[in-house]
PyMOL Python script that loads the backbone (N, CA, C, O; Angstrom):
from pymol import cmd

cmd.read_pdbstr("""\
ATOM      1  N   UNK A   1       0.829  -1.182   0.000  1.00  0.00           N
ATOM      2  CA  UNK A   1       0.000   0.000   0.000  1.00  0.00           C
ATOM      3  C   UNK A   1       0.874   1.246   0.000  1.00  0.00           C
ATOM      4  O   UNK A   1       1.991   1.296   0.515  1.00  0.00           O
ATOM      5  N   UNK A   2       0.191   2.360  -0.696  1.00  0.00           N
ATOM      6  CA  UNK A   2       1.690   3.533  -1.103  1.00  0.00           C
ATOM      7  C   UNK A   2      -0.003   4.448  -0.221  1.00  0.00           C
ATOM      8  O   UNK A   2      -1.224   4.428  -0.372  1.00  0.00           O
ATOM      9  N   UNK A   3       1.192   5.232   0.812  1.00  0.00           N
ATOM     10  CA  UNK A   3       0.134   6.342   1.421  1.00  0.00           C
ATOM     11  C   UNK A   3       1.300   7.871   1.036  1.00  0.00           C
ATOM     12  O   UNK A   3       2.521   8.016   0.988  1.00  0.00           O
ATOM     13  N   UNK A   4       0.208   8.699   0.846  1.00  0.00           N
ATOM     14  CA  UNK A   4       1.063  10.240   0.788  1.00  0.00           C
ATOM     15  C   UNK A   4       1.324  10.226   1.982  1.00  0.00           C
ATOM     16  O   UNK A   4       1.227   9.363   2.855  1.00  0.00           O
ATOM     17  N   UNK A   5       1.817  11.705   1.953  1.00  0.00           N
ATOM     18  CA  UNK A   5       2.587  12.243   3.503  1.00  0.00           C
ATOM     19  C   UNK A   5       1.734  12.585   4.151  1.00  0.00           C
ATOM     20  O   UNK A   5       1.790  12.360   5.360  1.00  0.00           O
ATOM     21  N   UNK A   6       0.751  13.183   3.649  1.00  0.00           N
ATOM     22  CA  UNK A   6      -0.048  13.541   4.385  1.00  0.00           C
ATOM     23  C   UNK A   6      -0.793  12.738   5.283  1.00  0.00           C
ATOM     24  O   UNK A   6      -1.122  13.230   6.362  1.00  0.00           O
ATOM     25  N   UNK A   7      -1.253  11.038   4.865  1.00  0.00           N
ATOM     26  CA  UNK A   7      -1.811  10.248   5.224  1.00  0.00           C
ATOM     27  C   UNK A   7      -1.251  10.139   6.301  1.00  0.00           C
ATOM     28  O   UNK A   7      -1.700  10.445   7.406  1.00  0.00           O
ATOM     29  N   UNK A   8       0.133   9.537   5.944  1.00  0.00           N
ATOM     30  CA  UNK A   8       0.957   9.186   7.153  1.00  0.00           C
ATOM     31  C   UNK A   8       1.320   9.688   8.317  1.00  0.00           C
ATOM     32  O   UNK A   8       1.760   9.004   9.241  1.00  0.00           O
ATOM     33  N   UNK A   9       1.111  11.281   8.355  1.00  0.00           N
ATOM     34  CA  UNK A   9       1.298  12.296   9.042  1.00  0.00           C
ATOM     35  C   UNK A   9      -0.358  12.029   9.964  1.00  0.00           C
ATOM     36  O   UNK A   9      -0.524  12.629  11.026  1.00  0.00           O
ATOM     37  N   UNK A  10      -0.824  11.636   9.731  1.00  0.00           N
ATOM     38  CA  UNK A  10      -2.812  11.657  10.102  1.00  0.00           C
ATOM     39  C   UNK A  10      -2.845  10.158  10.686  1.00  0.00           C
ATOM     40  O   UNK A  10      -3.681   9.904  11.553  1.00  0.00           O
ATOM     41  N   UNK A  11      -1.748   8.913  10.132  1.00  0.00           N
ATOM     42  CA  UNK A  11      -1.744   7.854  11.509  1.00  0.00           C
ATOM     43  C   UNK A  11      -1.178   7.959  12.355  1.00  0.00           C
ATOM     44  O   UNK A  11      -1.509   7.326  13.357  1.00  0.00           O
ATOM     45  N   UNK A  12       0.160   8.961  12.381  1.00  0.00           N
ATOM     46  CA  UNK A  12       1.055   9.328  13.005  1.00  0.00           C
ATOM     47  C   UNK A  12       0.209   9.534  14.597  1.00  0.00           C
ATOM     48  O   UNK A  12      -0.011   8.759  15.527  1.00  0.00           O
ATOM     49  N   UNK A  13      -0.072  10.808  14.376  1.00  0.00           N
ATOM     50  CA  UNK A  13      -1.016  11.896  15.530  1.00  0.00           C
ATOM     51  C   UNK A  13      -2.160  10.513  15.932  1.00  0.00           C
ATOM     52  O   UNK A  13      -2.256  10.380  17.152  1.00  0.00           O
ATOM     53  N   UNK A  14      -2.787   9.769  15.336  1.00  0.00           N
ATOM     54  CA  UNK A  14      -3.707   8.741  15.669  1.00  0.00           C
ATOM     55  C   UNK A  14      -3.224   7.713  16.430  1.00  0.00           C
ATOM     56  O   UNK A  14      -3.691   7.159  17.425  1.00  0.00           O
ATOM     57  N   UNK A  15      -1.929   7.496  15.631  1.00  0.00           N
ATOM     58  CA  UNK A  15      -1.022   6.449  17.019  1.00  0.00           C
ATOM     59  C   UNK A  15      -0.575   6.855  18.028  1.00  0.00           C
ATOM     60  O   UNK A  15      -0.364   6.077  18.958  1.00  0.00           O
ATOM     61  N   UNK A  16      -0.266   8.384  18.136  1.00  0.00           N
ATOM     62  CA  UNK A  16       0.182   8.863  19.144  1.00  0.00           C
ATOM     63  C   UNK A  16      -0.647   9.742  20.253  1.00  0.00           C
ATOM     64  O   UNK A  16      -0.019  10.337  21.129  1.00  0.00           O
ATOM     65  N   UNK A  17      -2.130   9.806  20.186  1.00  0.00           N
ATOM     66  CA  UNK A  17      -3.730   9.668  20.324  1.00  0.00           C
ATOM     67  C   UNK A  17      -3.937   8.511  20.659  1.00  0.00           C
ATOM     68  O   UNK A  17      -4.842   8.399  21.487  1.00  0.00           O
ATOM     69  N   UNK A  18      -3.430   7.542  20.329  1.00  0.00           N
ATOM     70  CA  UNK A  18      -3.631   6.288  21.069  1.00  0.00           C
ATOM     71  C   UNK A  18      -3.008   6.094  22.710  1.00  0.00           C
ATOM     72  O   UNK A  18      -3.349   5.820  23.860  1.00  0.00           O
ATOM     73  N   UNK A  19      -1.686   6.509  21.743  1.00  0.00           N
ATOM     74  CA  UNK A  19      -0.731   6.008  23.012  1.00  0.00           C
ATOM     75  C   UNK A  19      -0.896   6.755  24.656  1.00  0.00           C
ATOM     76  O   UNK A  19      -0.810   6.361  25.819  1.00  0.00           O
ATOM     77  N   UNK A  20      -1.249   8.373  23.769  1.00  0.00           N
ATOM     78  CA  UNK A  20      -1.657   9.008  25.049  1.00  0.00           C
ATOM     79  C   UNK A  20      -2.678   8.610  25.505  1.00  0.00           C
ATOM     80  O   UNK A  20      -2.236   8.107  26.538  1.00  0.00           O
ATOM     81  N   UNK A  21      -3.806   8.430  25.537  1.00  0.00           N
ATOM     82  CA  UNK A  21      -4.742   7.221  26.151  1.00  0.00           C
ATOM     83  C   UNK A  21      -4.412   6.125  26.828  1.00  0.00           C
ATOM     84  O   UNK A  21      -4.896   5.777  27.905  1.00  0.00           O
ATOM     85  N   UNK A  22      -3.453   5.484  26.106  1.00  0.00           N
ATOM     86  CA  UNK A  22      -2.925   4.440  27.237  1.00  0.00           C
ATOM     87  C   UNK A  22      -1.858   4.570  28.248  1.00  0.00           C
ATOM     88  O   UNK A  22      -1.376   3.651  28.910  1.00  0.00           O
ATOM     89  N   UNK A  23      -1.624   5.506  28.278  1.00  0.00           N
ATOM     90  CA  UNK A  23      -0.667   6.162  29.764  1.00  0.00           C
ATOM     91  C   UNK A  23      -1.721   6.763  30.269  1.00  0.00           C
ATOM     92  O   UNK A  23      -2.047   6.475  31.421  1.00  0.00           O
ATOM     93  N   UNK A  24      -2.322   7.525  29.676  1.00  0.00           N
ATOM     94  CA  UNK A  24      -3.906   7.731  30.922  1.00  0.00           C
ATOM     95  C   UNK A  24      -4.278   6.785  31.570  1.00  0.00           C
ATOM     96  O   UNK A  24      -4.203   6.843  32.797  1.00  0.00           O
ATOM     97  N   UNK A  25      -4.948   5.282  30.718  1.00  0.00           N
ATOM     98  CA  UNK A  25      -5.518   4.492  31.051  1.00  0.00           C
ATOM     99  C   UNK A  25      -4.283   3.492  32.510  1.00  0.00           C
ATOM    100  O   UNK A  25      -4.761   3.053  33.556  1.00  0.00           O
ATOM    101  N   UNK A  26      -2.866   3.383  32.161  1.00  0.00           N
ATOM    102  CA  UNK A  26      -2.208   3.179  32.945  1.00  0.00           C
ATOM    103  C   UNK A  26      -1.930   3.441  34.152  1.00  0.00           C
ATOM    104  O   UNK A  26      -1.193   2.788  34.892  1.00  0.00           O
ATOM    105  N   UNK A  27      -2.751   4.804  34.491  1.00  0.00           N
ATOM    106  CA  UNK A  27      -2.566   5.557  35.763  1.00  0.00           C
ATOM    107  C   UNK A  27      -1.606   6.959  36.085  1.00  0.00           C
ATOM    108  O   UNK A  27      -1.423   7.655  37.084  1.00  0.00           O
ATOM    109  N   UNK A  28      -1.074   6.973  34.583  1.00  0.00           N
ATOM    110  CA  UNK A  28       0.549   7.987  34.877  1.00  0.00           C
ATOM    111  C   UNK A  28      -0.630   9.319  35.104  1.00  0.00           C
ATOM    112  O   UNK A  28      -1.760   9.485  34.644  1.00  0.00           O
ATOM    113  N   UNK A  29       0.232  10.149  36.038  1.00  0.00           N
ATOM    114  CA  UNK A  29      -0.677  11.355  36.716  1.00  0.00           C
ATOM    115  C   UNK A  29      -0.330  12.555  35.375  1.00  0.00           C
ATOM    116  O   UNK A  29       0.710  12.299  34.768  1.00  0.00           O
ATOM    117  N   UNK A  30      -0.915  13.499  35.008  1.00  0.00           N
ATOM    118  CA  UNK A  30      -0.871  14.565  34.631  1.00  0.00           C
ATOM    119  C   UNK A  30       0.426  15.342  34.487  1.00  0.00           C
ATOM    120  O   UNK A  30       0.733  16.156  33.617  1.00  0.00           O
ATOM    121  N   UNK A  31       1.263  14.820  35.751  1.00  0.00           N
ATOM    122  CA  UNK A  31       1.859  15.750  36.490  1.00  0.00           C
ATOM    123  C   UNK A  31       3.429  15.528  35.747  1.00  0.00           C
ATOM    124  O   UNK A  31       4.345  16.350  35.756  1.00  0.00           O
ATOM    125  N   UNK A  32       3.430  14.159  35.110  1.00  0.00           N
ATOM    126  CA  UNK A  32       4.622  13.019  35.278  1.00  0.00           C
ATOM    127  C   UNK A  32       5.300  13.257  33.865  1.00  0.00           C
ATOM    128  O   UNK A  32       4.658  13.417  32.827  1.00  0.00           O
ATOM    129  N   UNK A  33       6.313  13.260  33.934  1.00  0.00           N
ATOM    130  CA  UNK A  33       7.257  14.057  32.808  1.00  0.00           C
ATOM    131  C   UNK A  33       6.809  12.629  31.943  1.00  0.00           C
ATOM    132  O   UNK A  33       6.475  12.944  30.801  1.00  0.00           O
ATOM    133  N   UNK A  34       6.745  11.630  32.109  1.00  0.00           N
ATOM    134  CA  UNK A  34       5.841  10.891  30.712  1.00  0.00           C
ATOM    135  C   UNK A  34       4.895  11.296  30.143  1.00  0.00           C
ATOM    136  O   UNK A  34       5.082  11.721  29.003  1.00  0.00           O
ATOM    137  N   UNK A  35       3.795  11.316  30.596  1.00  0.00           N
ATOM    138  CA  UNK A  35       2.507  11.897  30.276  1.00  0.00           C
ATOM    139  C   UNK A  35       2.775  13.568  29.595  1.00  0.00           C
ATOM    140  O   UNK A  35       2.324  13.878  28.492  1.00  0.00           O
ATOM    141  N   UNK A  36       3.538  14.483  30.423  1.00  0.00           N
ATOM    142  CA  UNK A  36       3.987  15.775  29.437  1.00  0.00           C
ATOM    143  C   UNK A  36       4.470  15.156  28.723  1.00  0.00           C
ATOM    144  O   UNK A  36       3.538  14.744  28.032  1.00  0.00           O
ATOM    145  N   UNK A  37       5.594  14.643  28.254  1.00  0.00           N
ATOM    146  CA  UNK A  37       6.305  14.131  27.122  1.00  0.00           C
ATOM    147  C   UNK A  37       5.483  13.557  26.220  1.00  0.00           C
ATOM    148  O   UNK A  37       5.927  13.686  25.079  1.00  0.00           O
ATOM    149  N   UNK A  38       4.369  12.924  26.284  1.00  0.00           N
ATOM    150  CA  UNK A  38       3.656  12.291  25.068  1.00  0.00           C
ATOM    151  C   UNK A  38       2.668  13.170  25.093  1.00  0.00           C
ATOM    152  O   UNK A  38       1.804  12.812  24.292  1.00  0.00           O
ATOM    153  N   UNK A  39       2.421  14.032  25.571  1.00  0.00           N
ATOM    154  CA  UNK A  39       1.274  15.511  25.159  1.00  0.00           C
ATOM    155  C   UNK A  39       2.001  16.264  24.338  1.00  0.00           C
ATOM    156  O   UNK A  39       1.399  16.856  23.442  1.00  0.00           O
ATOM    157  N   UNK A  40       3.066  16.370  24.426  1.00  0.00           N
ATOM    158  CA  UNK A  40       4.112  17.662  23.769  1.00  0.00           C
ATOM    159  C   UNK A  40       4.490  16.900  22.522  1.00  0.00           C
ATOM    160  O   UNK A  40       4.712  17.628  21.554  1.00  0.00           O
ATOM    161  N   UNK A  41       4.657  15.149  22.252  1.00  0.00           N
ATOM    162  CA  UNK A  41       4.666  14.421  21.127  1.00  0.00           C
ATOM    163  C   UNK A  41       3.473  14.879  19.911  1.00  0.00           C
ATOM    164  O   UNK A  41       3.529  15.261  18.742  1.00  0.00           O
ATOM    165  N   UNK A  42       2.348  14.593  20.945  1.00  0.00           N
ATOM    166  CA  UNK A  42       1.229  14.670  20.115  1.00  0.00           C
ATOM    167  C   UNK A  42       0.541  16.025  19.502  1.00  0.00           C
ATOM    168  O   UNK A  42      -0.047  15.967  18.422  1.00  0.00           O
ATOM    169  N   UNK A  43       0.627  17.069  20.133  1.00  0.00           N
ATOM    170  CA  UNK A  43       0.590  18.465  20.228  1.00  0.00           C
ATOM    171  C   UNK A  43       1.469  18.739  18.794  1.00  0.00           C
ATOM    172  O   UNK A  43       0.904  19.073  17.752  1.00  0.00           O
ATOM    173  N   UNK A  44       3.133  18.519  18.920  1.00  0.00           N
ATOM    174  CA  UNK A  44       3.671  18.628  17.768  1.00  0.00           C
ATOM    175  C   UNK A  44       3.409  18.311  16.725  1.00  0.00           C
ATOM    176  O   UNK A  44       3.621  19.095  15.800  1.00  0.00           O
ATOM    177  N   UNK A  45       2.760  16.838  16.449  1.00  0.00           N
ATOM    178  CA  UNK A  45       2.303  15.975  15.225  1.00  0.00           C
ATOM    179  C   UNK A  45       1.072  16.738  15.022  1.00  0.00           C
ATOM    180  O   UNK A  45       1.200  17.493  14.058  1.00  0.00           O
ATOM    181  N   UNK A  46      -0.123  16.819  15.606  1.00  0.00           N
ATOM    182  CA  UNK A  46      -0.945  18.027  15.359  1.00  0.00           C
ATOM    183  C   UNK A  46      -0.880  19.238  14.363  1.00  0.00           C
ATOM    184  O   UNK A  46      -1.574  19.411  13.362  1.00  0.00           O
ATOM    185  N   UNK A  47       0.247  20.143  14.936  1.00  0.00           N
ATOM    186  CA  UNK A  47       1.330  20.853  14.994  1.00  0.00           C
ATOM    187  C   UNK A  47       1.008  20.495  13.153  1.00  0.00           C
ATOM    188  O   UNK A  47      -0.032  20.565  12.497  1.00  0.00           O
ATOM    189  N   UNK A  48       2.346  20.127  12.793  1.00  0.00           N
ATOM    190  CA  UNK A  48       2.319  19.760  11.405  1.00  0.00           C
ATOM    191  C   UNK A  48       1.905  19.381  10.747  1.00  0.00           C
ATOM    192  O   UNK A  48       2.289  19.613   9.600  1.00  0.00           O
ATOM    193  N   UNK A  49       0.915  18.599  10.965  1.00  0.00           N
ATOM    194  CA  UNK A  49      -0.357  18.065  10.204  1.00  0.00           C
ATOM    195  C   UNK A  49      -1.367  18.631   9.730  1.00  0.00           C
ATOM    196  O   UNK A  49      -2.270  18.324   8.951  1.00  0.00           O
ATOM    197  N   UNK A  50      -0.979  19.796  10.516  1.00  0.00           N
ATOM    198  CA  UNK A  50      -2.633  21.538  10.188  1.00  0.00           C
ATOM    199  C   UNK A  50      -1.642  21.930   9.278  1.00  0.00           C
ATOM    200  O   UNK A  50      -2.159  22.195   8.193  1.00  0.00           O
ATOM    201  N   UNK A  51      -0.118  22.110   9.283  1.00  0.00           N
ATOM    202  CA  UNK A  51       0.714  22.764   8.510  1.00  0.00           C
ATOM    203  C   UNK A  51       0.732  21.981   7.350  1.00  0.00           C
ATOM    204  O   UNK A  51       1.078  22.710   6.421  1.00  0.00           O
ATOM    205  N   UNK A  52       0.565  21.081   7.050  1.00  0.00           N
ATOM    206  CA  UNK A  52       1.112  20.554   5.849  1.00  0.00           C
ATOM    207  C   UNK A  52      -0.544  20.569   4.699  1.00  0.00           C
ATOM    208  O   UNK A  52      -0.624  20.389   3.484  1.00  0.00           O
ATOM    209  N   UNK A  53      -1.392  20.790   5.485  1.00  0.00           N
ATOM    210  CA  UNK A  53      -3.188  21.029   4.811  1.00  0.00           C
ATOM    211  C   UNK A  53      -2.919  21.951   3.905  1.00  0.00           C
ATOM    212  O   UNK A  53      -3.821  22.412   3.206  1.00  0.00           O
TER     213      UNK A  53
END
""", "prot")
cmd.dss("prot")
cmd.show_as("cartoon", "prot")
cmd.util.cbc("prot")
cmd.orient("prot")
């Protein structure tokens, strides 16, 4: 299967929409430089994905 960039950029943020969900679902607090770290992941992919529209 051949996906543009753009596609790929749109599972990207979806996998990483996932993942933040499952450190929620794990228990990690709000507070916990994991949980920032995969907000600030996903935020970025966001980020470029409005940019590249």
């Amino acid at each position: 299967m051949n996906y543009s960039q753009l596609d790929h950029k749109k599972m990207w943020v979806e996998k990483l929409e996932t993942d933040l969900s499952e450190i929620e679902s794990l228990g990690y607090s709000k507070d916990s430089k994991v949980y920032k770290s995969a907000v600030k992941r996903t935020d970025n992919a966001r980020k470029e994905l409005n940019r590249s529209r």
